[in-house]
N, CA, C and O atoms as a MOPAC input file, in Angstrom:
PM7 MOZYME 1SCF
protein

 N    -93.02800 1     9.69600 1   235.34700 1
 C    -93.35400 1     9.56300 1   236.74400 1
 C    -93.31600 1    10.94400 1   237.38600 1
 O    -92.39000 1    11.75500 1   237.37400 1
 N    -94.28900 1    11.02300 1   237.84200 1
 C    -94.74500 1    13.04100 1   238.97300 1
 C    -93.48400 1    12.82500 1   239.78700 1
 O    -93.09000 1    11.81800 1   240.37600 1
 N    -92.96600 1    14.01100 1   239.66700 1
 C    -91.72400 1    14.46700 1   241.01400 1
 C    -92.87100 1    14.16600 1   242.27900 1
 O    -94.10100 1    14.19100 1   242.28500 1
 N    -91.57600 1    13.79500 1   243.61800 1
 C    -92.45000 1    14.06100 1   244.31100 1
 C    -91.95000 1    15.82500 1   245.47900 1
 O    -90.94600 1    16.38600 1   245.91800 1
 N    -93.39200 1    15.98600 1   245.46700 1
 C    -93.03400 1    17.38900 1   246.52400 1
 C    -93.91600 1    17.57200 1   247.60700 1
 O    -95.12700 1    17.38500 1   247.48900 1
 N    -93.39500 1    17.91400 1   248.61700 1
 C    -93.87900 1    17.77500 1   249.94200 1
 C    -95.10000 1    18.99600 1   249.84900 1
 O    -95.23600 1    20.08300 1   249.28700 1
 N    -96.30400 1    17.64500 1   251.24200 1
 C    -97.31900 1    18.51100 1   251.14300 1
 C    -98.10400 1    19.54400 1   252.36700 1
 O    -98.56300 1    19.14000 1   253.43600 1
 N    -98.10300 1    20.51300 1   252.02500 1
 C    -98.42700 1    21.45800 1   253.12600 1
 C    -99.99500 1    21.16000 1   253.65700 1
 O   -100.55200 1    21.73000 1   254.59600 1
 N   -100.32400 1    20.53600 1   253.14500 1
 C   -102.31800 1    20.32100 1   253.54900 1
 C   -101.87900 1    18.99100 1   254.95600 1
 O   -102.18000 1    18.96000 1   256.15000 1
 N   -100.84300 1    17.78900 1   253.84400 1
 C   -100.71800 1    16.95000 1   254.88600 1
 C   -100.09200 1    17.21900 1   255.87500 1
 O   -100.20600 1    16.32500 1   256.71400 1
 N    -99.39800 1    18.13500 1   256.22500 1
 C    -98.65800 1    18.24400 1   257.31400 1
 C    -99.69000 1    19.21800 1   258.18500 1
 O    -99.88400 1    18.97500 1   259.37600 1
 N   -100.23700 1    20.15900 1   257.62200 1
 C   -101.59800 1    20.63300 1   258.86100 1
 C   -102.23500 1    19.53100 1   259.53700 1
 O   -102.22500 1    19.34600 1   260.75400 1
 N   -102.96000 1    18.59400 1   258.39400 1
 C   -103.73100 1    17.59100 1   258.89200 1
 C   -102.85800 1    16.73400 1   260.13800 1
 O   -103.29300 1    16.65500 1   261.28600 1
 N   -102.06600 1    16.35900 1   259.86800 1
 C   -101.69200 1    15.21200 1   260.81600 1
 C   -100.64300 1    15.94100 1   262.32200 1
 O   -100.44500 1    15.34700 1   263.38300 1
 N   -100.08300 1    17.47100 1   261.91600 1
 C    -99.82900 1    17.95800 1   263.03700 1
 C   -101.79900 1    17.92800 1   263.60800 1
 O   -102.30100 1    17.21400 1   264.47600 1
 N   -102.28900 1    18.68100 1   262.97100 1
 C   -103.74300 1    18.76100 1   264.15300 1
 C   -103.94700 1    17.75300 1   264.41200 1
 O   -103.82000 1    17.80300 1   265.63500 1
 N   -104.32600 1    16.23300 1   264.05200 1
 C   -104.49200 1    15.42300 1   264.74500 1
 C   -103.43600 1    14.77100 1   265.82300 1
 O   -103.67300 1    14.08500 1   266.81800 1
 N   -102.45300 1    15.12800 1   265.39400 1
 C   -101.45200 1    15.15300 1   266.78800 1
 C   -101.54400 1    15.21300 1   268.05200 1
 O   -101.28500 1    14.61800 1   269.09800 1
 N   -102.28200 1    16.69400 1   267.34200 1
 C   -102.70200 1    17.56100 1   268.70800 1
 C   -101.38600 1    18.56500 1   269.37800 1
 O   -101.04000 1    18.92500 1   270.50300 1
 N   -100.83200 1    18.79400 1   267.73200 1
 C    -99.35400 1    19.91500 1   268.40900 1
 C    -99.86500 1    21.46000 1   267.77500 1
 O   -100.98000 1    21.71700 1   267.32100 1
 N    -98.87200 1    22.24300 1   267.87700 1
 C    -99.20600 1    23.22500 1   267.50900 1
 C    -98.16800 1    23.85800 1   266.72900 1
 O    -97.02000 1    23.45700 1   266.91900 1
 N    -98.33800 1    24.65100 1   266.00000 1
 C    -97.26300 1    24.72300 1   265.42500 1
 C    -95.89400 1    25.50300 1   265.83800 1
 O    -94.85200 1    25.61800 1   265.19200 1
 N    -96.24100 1    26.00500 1   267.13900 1
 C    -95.03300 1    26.47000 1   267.78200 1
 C    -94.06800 1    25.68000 1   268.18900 1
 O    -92.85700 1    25.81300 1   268.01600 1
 N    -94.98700 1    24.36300 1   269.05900 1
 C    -94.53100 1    22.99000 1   269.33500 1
 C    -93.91100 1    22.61500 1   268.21600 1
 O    -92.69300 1    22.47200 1   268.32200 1
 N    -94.37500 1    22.42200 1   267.21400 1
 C    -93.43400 1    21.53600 1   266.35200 1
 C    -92.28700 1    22.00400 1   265.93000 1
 O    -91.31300 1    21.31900 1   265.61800 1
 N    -92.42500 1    24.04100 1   265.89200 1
 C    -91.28900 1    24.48900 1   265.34400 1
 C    -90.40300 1    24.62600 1   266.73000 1
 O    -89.37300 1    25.22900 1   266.42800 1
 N    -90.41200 1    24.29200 1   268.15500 1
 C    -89.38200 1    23.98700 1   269.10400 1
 C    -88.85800 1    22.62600 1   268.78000 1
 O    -87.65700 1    22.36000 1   268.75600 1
 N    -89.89000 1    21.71400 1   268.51500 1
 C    -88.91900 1    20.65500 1   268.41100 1
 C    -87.90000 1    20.09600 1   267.15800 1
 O    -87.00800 1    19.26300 1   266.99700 1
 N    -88.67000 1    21.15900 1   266.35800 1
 C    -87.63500 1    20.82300 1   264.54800 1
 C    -86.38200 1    21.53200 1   264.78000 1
 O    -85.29400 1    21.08800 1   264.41500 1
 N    -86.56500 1    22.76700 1   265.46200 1
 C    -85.35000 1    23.62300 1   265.70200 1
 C    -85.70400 1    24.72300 1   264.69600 1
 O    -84.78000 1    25.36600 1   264.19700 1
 N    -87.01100 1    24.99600 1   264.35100 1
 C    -87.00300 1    26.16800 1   263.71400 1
 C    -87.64300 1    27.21600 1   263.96100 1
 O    -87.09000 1    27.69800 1   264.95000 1
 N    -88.31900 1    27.73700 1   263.71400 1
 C    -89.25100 1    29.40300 1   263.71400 1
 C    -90.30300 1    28.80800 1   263.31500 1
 O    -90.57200 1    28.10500 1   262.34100 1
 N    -91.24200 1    29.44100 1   264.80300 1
 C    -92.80100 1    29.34300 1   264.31500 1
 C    -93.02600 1    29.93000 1   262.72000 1
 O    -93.65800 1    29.11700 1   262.04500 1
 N    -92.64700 1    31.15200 1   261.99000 1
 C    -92.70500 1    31.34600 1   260.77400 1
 C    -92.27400 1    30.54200 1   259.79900 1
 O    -92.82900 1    30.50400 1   258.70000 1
 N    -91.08300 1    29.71600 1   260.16000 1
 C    -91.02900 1    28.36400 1   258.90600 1
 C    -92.01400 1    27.57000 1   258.62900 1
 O    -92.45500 1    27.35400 1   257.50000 1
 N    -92.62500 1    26.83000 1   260.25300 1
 C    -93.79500 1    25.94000 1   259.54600 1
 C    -95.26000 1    26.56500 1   259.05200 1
 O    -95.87100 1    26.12100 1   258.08000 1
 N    -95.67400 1    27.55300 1   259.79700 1
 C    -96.33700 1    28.28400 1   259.27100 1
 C    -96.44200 1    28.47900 1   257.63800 1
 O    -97.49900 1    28.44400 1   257.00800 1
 N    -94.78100 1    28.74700 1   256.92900 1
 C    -94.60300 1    28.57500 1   255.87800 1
 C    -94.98300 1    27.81100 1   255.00100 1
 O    -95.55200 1    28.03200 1   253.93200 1
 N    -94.54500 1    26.59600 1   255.63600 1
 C    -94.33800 1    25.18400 1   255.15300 1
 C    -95.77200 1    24.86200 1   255.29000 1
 O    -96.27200 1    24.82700 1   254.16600 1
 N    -96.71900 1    24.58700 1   256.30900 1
 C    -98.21400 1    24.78400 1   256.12100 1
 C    -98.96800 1    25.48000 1   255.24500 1
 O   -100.04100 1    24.96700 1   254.92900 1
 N    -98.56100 1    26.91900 1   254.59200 1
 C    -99.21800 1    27.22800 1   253.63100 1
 C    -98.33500 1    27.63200 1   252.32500 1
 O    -98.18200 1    28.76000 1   251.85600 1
 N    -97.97900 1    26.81700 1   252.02500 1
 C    -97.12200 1    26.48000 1   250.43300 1
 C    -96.30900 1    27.78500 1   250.58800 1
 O    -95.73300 1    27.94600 1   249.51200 1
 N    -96.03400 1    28.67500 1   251.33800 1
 C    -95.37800 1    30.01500 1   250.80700 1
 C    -93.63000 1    29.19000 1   250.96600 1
 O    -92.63300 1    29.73900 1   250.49800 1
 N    -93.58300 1    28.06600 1   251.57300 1
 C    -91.93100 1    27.79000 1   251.50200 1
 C    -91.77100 1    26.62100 1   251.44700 1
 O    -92.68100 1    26.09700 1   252.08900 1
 N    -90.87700 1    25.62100 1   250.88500 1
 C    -91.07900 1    24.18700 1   250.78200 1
 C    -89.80100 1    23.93300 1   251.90300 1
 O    -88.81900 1    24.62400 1   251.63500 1
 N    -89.67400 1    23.21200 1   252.90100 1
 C    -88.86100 1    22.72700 1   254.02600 1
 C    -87.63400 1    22.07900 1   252.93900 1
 O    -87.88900 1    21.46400 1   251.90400 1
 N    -85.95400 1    22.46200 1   253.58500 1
 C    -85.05000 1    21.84500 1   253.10400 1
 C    -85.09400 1    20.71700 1   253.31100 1
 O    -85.70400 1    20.54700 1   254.36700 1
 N    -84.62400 1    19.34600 1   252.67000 1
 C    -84.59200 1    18.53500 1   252.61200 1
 C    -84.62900 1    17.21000 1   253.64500 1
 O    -85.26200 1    16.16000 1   253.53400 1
 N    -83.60600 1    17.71300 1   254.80300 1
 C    -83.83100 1    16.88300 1   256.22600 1
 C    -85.06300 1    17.58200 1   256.99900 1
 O    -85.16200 1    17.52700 1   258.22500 1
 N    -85.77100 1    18.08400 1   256.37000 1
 C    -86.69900 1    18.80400 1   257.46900 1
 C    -87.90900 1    17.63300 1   257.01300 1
 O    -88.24500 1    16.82200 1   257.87600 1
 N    -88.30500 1    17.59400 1   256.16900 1
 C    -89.59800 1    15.68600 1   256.06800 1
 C    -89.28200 1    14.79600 1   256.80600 1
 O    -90.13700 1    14.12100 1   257.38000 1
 N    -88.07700 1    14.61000 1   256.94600 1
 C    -87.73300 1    13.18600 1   258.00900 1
 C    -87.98300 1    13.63200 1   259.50200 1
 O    -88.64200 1    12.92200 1   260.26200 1
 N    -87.42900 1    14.84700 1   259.89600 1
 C    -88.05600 1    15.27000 1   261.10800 1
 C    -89.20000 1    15.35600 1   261.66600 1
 O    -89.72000 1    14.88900 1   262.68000 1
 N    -89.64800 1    16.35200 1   260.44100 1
 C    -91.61100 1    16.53100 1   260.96900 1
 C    -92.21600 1    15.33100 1   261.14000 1
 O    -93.25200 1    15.31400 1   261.80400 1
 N    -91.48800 1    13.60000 1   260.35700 1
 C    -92.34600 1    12.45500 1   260.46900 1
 C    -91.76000 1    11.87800 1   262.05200 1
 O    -92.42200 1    11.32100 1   262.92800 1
 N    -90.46800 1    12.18700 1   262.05400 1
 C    -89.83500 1    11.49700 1   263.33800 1
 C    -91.19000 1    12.11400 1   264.42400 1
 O    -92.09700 1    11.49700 1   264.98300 1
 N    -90.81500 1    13.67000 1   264.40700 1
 C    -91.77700 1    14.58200 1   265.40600 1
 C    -93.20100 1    14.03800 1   265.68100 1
 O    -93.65500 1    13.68300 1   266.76900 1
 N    -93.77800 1    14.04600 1   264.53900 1
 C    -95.00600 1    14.34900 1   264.46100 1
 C    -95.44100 1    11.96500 1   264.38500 1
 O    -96.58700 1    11.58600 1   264.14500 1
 N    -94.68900 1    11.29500 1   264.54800 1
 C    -95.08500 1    10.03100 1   264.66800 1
 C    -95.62900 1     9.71800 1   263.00600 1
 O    -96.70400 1     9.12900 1   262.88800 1
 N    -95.10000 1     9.99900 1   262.13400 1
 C    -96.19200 1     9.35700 1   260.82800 1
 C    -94.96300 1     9.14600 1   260.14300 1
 O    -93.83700 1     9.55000 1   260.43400 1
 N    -95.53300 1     8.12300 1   258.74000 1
 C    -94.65900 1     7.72600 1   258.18500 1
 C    -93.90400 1     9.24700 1   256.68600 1
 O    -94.63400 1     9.81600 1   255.87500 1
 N    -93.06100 1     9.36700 1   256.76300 1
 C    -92.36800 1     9.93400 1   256.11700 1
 C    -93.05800 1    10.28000 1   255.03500 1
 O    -93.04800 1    11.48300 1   254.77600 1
 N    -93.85100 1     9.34500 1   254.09600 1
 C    -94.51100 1     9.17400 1   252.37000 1
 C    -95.90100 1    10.08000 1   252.90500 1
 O    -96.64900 1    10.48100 1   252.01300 1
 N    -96.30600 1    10.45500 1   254.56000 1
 C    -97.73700 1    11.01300 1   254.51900 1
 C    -97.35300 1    12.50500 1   254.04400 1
 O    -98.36500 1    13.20500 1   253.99700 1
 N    -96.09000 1    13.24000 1   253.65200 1
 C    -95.93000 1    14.56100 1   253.64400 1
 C    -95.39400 1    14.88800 1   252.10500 1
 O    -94.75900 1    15.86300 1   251.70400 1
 N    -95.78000 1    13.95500 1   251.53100 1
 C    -95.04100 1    14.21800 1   249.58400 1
 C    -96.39900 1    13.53500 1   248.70800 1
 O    -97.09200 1    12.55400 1   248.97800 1
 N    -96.45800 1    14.61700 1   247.40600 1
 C    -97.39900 1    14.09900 1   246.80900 1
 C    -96.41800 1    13.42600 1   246.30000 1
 O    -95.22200 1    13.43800 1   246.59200 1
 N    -97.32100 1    12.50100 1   245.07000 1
 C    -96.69000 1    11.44900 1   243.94700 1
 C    -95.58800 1    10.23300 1   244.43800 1
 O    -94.62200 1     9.77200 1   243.83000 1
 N    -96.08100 1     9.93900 1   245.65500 1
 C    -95.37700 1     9.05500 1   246.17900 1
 C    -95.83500 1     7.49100 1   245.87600 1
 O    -96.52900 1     7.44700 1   244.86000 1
 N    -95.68700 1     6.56200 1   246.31700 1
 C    -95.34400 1     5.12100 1   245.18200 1
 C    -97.27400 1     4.67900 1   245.62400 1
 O    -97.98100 1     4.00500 1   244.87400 1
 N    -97.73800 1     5.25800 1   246.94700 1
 C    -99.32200 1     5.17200 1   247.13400 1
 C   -100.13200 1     5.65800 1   246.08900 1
 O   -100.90700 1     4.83900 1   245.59500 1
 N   -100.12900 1     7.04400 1   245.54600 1
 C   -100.64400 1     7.73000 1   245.00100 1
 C   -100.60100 1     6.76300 1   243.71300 1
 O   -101.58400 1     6.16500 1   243.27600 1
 N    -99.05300 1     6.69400 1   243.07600 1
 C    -98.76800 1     6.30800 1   241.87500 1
 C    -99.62000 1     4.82900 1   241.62900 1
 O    -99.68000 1     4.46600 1   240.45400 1
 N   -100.06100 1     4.24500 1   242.31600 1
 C   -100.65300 1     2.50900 1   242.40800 1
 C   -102.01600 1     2.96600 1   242.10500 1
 O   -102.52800 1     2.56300 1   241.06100 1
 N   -102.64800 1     3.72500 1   242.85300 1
 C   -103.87700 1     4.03800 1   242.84200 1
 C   -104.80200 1     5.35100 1   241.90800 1
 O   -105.84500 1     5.95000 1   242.16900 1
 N   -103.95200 1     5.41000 1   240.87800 1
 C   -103.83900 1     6.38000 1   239.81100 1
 C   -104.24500 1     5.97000 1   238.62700 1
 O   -104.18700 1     6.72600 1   237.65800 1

């Protein structure tokens, strides 16, 4: 079974359809515009409570920000 690891494409996508920015999101995570920035382009993978946030933040379900999650795995 694929590890799963969080994905930087999905988290662009669904912050832009948000309609946040990524400064916005990094005031409300509590971090540095340079973390998500990060975290948007694979240069850093977010510690561990930081997925549950960006989904709290950003309104989506938690599984839209990790590949190889139990969706992927069904439809494989």
């Amino acid at each position: 079974m694929p590890a799963r690891t969080f994905s930087p494409d999905a988290l662009r996508q669904i912050r832009r359809e948000r309609g946040v920015t990524q400064v916005e999101l990094a005031a409300a995570l509590g971090r540095s515009f340079t973390s998500v920035s990060m975290y948007e382009n694979g240069r850093s993978t977010p510690p561990v409570e930081v997925p549950a946030a960006i989904a709290d933040t950003l309104n989506a379900p938690m599984d839209a920000f990790v590949t190889g999650s139990a969706r992927e795995l069904v439809s494989a």
